[in-house]
C-alpha positions as CSV (number, residue, x, y, z in Angstrom):
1,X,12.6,18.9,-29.9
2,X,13.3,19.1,-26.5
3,X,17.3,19.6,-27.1
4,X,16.8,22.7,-29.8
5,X,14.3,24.1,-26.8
6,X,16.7,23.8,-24.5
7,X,19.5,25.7,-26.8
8,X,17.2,27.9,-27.6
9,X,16.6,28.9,-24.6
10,X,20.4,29.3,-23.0
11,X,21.4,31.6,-26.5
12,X,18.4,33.6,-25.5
13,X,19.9,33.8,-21.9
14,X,23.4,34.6,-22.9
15,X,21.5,37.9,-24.8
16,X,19.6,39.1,-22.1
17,X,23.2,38.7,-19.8
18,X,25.0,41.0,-22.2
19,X,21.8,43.0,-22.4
20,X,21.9,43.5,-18.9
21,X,25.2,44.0,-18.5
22,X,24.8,47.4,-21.5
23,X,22.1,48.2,-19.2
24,X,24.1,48.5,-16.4
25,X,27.2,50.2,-17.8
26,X,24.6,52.6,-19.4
27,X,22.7,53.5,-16.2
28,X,25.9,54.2,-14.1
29,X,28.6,54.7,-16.6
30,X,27.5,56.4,-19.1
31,X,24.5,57.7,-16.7
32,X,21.9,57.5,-19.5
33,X,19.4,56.6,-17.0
34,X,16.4,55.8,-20.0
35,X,18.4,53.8,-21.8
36,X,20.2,52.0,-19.1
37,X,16.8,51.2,-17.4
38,X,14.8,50.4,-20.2
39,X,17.6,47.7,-21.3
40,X,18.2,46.4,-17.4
41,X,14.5,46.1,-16.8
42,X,13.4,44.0,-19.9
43,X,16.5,42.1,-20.0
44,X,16.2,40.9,-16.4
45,X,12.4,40.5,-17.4
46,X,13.4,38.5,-20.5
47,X,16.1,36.8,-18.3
48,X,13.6,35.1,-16.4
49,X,11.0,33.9,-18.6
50,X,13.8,32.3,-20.2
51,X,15.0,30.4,-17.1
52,X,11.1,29.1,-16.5
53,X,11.5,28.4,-20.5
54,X,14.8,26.5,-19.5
55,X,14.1,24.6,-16.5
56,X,10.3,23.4,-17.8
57,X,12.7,21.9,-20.5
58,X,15.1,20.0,-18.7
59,X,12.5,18.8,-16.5
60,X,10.1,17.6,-19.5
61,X,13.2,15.9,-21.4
62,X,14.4,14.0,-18.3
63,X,11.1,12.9,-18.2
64,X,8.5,11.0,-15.7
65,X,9.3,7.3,-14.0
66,X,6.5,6.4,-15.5
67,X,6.9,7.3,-18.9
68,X,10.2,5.7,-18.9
69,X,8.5,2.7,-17.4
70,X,6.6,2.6,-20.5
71,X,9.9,3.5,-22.8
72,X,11.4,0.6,-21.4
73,X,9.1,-2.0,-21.9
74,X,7.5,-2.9,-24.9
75,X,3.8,-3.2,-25.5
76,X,3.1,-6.3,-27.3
77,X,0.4,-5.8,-29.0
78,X,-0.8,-2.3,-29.6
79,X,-4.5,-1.5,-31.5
80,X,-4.4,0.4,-34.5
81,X,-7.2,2.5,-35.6
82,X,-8.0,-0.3,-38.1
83,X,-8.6,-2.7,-35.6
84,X,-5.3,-5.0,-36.2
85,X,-2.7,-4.8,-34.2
86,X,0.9,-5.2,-34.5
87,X,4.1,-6.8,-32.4
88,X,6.9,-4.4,-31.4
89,X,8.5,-7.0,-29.1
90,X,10.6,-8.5,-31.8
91,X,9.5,-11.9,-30.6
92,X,10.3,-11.8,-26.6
93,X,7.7,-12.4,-24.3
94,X,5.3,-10.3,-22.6
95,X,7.8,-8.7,-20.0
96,X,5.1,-8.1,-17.9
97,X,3.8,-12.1,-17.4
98,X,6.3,-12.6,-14.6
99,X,4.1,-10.6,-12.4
100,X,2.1,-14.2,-11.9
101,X,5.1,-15.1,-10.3
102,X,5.0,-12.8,-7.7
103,X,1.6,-12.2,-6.7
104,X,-1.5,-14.8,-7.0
105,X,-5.0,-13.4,-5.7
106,X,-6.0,-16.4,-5.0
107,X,-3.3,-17.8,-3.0
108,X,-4.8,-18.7,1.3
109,X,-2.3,-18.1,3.9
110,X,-1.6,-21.0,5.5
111,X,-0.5,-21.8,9.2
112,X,2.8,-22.3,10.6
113,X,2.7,-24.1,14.2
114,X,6.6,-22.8,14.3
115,X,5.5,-19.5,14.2
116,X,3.4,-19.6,17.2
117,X,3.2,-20.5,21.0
118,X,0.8,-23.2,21.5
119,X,-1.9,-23.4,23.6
120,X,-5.1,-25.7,24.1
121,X,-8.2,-24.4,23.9
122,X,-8.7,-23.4,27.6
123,X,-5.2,-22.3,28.2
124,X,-5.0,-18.8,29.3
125,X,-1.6,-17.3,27.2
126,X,0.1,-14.1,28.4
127,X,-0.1,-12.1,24.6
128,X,1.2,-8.6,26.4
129,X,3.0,-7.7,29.7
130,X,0.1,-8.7,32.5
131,X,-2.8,-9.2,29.4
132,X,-3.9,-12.5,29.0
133,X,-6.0,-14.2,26.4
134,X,-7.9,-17.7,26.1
135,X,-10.4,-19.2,23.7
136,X,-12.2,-20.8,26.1
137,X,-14.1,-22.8,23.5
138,X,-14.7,-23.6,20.2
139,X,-18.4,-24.8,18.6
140,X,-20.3,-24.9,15.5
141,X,-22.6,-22.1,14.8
142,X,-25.3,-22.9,11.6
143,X,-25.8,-19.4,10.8
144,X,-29.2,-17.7,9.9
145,X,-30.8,-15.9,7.2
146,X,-28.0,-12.9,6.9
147,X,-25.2,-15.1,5.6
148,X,-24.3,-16.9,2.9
149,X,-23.9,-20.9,2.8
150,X,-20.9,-21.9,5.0
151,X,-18.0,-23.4,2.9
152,X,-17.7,-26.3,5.2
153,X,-21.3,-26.8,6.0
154,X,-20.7,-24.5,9.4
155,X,-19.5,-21.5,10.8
156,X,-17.1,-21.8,13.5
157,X,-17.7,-20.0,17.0
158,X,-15.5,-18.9,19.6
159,X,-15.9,-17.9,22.9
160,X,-12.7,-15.2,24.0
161,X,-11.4,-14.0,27.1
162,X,-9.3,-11.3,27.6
163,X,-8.1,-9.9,30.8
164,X,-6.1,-7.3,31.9
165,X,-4.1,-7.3,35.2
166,X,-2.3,-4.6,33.5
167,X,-2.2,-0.4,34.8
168,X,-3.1,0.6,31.5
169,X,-6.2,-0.3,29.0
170,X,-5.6,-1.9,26.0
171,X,-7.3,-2.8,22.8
172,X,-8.9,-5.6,20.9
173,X,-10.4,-6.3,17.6
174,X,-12.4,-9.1,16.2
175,X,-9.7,-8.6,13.5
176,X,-6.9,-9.3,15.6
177,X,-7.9,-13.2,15.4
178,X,-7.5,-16.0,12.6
179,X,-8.6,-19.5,12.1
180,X,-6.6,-22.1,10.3
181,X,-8.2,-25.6,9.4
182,X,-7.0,-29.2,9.8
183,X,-5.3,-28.4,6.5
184,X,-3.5,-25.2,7.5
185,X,-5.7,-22.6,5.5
186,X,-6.6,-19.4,6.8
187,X,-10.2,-19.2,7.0
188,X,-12.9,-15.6,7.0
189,X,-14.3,-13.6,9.5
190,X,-17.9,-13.9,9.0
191,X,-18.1,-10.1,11.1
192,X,-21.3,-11.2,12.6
193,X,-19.4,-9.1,15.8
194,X,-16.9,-6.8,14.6
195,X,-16.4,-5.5,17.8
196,X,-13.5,-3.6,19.0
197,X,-13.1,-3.6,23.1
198,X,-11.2,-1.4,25.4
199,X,-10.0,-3.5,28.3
200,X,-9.4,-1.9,31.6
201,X,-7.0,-1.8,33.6
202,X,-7.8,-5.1,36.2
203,X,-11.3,-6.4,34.4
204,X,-12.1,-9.5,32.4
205,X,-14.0,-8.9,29.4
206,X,-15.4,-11.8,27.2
207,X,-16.2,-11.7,23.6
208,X,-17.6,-14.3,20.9
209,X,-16.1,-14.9,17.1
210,X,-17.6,-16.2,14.5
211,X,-15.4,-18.0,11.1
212,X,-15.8,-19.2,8.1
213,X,-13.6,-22.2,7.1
214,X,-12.5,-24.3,4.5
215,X,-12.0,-27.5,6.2
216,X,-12.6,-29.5,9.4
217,X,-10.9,-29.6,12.2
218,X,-9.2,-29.8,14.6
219,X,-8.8,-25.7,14.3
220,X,-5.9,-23.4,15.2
221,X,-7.4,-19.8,16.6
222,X,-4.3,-17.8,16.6
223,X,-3.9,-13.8,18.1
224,X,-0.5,-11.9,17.7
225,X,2.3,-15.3,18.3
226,X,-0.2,-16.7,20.3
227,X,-2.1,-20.0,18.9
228,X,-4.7,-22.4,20.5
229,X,-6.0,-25.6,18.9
230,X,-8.9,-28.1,19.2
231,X,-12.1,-29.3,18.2
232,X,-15.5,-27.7,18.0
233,X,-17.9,-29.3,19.9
């Protein structure tokens, strides 16, 4: 459909050129200057309607990505209007299972000590030029009435420091932290302080940070390639 459009549409082209080009030789040449113009005018008019006509068509038979996603891949079971459904895969599996492979929802992060400077809980650990950081301490927090059941029977709370001997401020989030159990699996957030924190230049702010976990400890609190460990008290 898309091919005969596209003919279609170069003849009808080809017309309006020679039309055109009568126009022309009519308006100057022959100086019949209602003739010429009437035939210049609608053929250039004609002219272009055809080009829209042409290019709409070239675009629309090339096609979209996705549509040619869709070309390419069978679906393997399609519902008919009778409620059955049929296979056009001619046996092969579902090209689309390998996506499992690649991405699990329900996968945890888990902690690397290699990817990470240690630190004990304490330790003061220089995370930018002239900004240092240190969990100070680690202890279990029960919760109250506005959260949920701890997985592991307790939230974890920790006390942060951050100071900057920096000449600029910098910035923090509650966000920028992560907890990792005995067992290496990233625990939540439980955003009962979501702060953020502007640190200025030569002050000492301190902040406290409240997990979820999975396991016990001892814990791993970890900021940028920073990492501290120990137990809550």
């Amino acid at each position: 459909m898309m091919i005969a459009l596209i003919l279609f549409s170069v003849f009808f082209l080809f017309l309006c050129l020679i039309a055109l080009i009568v126009g022309i030789i009519l308006l100057i040449v022959r100086r019949n200057k209602m003739l010429g113009a009437i035939m210049t005018s609608s053929s250039a008019f004609l002219g272009i309607i055809f080009c829209g006509v042409l290019v709409s068509s070239m675009i629309l038979s090339s096609g979209f990505p996705g549509m040619s996603m869709m070309r390419d891949h069978p679906m393997m079971y399609d519902d008919l209007m009778d409620g059955s459904t049929y296979d056009d895969t001619g046996g092969e599996d579902d090209p689309y299972n390998d996506y499992d492979e690649y991405y699990d929802e329900d996968e945890d992060y888990e902690y690397f000590s290699d990817d990470y400077t240690q630190y004990k809980v304490g330790q003061a650990a220089e995370v930018e030029d002239n900004v240092f950081i240190n969990i100070t301490k680690m202890e279990k927090w029960a919760g109250d009435k506005e959260f949920n059941s701890p997985m592991a029977g307790y939230y974890v709370k920790a006390t942060v420091t951050i100071e900057n001997k920096a000449s600029r401020s910098t910035t923090y989030y509650a966000d920028d932290f992560l907890i990792y159990d005995n067992d290496g699996l990233e625990g939540d957030n439980a955003y009962k302080e979501d702060w953020r924190i502007v640190v200025k230049p030569n002050t000492k702010v301190t902040k406290e940070i409240y997990f979820d976990v999975y396991g016990d400890g001892p814990f791993h609190i970890a900021c940028y390639d920073a990492s501290w460990s120990g137990n809550i008290k």
